[in-house]
MMTF fields as JSON, N, C-alpha, C and O atoms, coordinates in Angstrom:
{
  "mmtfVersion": "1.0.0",
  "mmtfProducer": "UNKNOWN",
  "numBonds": 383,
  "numAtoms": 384,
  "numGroups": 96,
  "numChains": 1,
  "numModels": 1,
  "chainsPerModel": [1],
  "groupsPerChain": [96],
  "chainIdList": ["A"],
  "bondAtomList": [4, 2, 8, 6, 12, 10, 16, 14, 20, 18, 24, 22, 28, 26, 32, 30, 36, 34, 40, 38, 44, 42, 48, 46, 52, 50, 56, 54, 60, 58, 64, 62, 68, 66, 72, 70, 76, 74, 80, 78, 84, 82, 88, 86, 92, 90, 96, 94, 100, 98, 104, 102, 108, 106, 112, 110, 116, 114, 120, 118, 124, 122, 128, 126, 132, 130, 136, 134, 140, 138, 144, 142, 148, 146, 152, 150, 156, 154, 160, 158, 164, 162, 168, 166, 172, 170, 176, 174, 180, 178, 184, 182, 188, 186, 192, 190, 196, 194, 200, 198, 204, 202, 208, 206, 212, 210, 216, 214, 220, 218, 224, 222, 228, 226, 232, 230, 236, 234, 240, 238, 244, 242, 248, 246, 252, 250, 256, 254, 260, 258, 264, 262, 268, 266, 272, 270, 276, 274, 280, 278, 284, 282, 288, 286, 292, 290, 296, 294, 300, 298, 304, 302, 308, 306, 312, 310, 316, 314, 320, 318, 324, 322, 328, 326, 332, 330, 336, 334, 340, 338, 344, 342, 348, 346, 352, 350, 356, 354, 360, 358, 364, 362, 368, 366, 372, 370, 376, 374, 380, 378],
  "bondOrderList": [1, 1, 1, 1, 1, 1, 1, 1, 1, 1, 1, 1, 1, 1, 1, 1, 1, 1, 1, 1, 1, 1, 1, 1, 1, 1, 1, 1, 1, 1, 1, 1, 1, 1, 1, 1, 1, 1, 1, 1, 1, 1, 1, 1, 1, 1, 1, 1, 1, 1, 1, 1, 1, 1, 1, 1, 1, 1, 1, 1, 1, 1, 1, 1, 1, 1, 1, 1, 1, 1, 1, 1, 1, 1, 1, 1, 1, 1, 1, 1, 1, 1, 1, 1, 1, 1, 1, 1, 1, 1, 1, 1, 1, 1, 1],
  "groupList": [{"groupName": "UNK", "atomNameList": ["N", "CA", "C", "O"], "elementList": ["N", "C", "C", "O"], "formalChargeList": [0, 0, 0, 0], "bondAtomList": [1, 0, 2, 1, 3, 2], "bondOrderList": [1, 1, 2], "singleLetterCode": "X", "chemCompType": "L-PEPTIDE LINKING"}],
  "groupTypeList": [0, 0, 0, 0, 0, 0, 0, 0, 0, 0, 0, 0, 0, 0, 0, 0, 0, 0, 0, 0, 0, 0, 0, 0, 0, 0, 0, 0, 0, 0, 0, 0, 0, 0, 0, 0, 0, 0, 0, 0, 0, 0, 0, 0, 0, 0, 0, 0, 0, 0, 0, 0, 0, 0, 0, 0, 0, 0, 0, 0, 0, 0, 0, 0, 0, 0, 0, 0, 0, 0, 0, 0, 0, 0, 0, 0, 0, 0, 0, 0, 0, 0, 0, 0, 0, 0, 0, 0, 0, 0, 0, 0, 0, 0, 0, 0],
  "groupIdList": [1, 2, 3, 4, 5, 6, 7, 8, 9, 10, 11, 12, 13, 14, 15, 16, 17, 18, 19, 20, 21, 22, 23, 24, 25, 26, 27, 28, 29, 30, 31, 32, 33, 34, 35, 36, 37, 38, 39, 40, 41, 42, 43, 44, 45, 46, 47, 48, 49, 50, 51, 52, 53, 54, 55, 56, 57, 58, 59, 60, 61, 62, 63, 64, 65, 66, 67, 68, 69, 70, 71, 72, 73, 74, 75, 76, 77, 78, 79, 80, 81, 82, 83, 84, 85, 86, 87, 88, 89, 90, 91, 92, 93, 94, 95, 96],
  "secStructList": [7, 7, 7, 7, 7, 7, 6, 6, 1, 7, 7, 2, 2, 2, 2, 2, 2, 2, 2, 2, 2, 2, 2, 2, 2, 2, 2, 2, 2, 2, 2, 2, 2, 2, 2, 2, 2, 2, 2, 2, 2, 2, 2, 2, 2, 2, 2, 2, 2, 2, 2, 2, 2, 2, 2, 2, 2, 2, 2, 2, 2, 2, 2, 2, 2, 2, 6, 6, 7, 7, 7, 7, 7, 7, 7, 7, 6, 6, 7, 7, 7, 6, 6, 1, 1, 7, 7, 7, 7, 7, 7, 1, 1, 7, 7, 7],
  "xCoordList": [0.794, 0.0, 0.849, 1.352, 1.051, 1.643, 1.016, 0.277, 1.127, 0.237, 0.952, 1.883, 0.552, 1.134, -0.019, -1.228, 0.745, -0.347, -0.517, 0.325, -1.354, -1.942, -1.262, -0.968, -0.873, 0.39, -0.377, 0.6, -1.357, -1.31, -1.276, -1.285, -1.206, -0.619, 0.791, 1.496, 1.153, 2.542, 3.103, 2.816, 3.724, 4.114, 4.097, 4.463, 3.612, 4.202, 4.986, 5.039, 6.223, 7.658, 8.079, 9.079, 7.152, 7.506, 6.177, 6.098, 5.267, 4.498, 5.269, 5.156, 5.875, 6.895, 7.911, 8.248, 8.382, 9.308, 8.947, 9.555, 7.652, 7.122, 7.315, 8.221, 6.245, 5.883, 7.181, 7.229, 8.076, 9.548, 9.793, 9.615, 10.327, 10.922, 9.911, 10.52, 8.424, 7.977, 7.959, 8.134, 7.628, 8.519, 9.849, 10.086, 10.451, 11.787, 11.755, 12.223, 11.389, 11.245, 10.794, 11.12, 9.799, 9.191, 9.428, 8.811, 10.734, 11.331, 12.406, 12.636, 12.981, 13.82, 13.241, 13.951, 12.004, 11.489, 11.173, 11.252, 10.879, 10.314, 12.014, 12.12, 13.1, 14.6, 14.652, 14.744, 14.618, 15.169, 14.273, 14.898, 13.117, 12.066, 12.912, 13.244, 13.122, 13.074, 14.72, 14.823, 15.661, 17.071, 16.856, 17.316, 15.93, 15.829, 15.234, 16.035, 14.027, 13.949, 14.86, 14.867, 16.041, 16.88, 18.021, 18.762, 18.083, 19.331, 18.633, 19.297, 16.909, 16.661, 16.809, 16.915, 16.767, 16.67, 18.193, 18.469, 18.994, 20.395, 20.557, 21.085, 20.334, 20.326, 20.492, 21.317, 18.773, 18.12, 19.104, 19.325, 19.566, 20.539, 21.418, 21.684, 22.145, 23.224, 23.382, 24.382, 22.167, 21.739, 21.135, 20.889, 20.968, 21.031, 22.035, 22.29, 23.106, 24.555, 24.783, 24.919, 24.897, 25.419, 24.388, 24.976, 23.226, 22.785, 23.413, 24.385, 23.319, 23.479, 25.553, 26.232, 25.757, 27.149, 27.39, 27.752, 27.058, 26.739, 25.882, 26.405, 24.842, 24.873, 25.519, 25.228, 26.804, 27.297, 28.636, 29.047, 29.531, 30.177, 29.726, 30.421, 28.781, 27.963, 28.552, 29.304, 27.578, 27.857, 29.137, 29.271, 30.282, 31.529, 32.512, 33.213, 32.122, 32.272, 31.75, 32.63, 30.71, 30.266, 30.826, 31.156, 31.103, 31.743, 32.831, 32.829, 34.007, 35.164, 35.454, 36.592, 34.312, 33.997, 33.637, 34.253, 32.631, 32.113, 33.866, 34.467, 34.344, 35.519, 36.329, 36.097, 36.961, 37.978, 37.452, 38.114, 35.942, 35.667, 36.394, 36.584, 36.908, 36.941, 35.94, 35.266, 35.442, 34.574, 34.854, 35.835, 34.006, 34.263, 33.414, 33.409, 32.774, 31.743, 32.225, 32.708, 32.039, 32.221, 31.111, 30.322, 31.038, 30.19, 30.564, 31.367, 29.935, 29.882, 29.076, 27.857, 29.72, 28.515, 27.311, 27.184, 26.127, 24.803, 24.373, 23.156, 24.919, 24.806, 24.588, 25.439, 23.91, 23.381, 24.35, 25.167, 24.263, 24.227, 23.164, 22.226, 23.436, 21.867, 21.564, 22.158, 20.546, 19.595, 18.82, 17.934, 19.452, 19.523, 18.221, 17.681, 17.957, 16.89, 17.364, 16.769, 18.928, 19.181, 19.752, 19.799, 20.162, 20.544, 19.524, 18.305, 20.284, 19.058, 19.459, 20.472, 18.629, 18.713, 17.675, 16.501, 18.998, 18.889, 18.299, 18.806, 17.189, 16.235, 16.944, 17.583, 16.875, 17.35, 15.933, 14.794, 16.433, 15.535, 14.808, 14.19, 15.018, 14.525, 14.971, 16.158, 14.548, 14.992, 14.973, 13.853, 16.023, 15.735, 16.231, 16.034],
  "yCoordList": [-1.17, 0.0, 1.252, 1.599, 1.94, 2.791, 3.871, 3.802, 5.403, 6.311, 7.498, 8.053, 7.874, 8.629, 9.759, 9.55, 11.055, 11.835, 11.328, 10.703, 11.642, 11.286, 12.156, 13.26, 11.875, 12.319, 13.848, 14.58, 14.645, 15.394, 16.615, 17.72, 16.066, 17.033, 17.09, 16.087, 18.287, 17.761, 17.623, 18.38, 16.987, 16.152, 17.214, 18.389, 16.491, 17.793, 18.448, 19.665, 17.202, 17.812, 19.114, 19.823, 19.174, 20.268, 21.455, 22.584, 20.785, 22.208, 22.901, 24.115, 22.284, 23.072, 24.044, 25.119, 23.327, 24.01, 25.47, 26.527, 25.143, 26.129, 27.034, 27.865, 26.79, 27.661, 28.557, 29.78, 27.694, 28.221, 29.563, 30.666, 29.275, 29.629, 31.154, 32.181, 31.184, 31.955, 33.397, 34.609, 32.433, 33.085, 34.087, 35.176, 33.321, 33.937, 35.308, 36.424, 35.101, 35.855, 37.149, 38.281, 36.719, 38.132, 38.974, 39.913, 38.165, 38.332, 39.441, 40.523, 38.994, 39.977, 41.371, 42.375, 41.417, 42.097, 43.173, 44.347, 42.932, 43.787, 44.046, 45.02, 43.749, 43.777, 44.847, 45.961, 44.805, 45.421, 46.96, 48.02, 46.928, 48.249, 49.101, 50.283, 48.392, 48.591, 49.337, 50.158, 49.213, 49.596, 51.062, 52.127, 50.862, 51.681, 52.723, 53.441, 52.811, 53.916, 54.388, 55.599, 53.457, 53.596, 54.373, 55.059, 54.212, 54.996, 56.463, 57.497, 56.376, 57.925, 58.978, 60.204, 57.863, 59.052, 59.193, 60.003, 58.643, 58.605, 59.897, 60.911, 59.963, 61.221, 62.544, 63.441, 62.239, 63.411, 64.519, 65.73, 63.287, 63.987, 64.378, 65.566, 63.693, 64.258, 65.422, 66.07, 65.904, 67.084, 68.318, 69.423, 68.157, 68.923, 69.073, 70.276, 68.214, 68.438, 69.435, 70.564, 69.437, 70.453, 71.984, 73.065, 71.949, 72.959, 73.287, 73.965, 73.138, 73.665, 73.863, 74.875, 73.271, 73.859, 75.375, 76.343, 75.159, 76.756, 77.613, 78.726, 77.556, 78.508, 78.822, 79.733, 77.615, 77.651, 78.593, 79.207, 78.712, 79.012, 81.004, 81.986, 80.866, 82.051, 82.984, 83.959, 81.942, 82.447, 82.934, 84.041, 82.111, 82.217, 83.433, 84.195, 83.146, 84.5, 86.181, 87.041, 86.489, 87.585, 87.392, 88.456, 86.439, 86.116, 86.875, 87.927, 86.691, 87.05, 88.122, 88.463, 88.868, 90.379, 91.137, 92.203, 90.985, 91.541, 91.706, 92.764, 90.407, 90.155, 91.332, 92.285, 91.624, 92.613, 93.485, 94.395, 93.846, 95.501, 95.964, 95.121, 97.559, 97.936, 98.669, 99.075, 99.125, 100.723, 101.628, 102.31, 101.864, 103.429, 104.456, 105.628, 103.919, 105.125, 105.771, 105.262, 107.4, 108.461, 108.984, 109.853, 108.642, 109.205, 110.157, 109.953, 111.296, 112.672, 113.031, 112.867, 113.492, 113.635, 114.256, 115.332, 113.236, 113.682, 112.797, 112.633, 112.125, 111.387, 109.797, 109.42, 109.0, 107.926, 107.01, 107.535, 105.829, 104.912, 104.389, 103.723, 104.797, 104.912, 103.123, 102.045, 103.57, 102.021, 101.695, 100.854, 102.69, 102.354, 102.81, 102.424, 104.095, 105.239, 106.467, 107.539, 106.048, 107.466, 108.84, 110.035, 108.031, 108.931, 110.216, 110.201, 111.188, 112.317, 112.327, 111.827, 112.878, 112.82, 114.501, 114.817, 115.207, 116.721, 116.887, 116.306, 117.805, 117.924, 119.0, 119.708, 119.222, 120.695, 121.446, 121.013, 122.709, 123.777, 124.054, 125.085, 122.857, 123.434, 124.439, 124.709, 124.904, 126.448, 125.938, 125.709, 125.712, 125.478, 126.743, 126.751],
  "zCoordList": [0.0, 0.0, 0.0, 1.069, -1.057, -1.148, -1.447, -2.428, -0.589, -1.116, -1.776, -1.192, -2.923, -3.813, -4.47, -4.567, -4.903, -5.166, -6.989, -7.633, -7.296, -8.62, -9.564, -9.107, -11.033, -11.562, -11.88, -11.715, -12.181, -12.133, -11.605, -12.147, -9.687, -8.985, -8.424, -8.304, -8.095, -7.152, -6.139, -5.212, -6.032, -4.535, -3.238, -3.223, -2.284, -0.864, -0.876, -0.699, -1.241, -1.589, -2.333, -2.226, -2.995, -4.678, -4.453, -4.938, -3.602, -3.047, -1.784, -1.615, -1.105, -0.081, -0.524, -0.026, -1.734, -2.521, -2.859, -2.69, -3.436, -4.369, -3.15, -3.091, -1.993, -1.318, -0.708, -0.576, -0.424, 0.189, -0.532, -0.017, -2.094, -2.994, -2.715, -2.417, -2.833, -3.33, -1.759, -1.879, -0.213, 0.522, 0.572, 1.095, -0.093, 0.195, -1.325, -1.099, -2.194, -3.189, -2.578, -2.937, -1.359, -1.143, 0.178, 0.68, 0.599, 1.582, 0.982, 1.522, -0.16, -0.802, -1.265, -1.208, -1.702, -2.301, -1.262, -1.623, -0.211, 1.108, 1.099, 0.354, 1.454, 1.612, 0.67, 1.186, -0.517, -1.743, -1.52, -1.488, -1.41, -0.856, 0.332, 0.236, 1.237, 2.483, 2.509, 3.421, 1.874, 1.248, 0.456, 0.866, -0.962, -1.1, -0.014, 0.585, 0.22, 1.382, 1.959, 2.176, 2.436, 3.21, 2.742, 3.446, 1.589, 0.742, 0.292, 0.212, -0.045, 0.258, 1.313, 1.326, 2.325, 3.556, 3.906, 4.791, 3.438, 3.923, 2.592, 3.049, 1.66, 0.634, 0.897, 0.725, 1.658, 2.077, 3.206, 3.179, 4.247, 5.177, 4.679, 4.865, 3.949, 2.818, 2.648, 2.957, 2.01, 1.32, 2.452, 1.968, 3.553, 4.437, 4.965, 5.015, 5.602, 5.991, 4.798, 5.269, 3.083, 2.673, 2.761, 2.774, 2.804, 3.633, 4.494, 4.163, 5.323, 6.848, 6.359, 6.534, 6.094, 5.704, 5.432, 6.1, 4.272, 3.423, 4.469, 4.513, 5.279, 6.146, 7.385, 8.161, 7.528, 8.677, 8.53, 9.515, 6.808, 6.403, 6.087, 5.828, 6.218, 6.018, 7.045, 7.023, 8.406, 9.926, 10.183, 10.703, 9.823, 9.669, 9.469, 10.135, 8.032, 7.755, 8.311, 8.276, 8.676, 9.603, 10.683, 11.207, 11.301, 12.661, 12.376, 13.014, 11.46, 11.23, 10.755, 10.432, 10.646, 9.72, 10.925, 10.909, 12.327, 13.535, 14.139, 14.327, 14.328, 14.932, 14.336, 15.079, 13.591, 12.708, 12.619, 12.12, 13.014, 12.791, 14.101, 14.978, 14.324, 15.256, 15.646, 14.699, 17.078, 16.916, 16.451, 16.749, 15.556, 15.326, 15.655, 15.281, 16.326, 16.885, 17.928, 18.94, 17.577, 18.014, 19.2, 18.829, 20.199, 20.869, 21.795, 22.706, 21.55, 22.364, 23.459, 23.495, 24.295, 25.643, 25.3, 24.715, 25.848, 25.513, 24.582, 24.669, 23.676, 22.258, 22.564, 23.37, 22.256, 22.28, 21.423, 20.666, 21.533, 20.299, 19.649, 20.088, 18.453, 17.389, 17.407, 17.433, 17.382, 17.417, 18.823, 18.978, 19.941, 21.207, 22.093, 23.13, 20.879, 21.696, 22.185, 22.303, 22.546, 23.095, 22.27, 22.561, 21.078, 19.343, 19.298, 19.125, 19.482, 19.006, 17.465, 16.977, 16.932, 14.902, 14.925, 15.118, 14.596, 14.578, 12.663, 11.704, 12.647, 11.367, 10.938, 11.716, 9.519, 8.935, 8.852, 8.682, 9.033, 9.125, 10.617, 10.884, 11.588, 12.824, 13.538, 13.358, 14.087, 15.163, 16.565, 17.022, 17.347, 18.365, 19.265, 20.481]
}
């Protein structure tokens, strides 16, 4: 007594297979997705590190331009530093 599947289906053996094979196919496939994403977002940072570069080189530079200015403001008794509030800004033609 031997039990065998009938020749036009296929064996356990070769449906395991199938099924394996077709597993793993889609095991890669989620892998291969899942990479790409992964290499976009690794891009993306990329491309902000050179952002943030260029405005860091920016910063830099003004840093090194504030640094090397000297004062030159002249302030006279009574006289503010403008921006401050205390700047008087004398009009032409007034009569005082």
């Amino acid at each position: 007594m031997s039990v065998s599947a009938p020749p036009d289906q296929p064996s356990f053996f070769d449906q395991e297979i199938s099924r394996l094979t077709l597993e793993i196919a889609m095991g890669f496939e989620e892998l291969l997705t899942n990479n790409n994403l992964l290499n976009r977002k690794l891009e993306e940072v990329s491309g902000m590190k050179k952002e943030f570069a260029t405005i860091a080189d920016l910063w830099e530079s003004f840093h090194e331009v504030m640094r090397d200015l000297k004062p030159e403001i002249d302030l006279r008794e009574g006289e503010g530093v403008p921006g401050t509030g205390g700047h008087i800004v004398a009009t032409r033609g007034s009569t005082s």
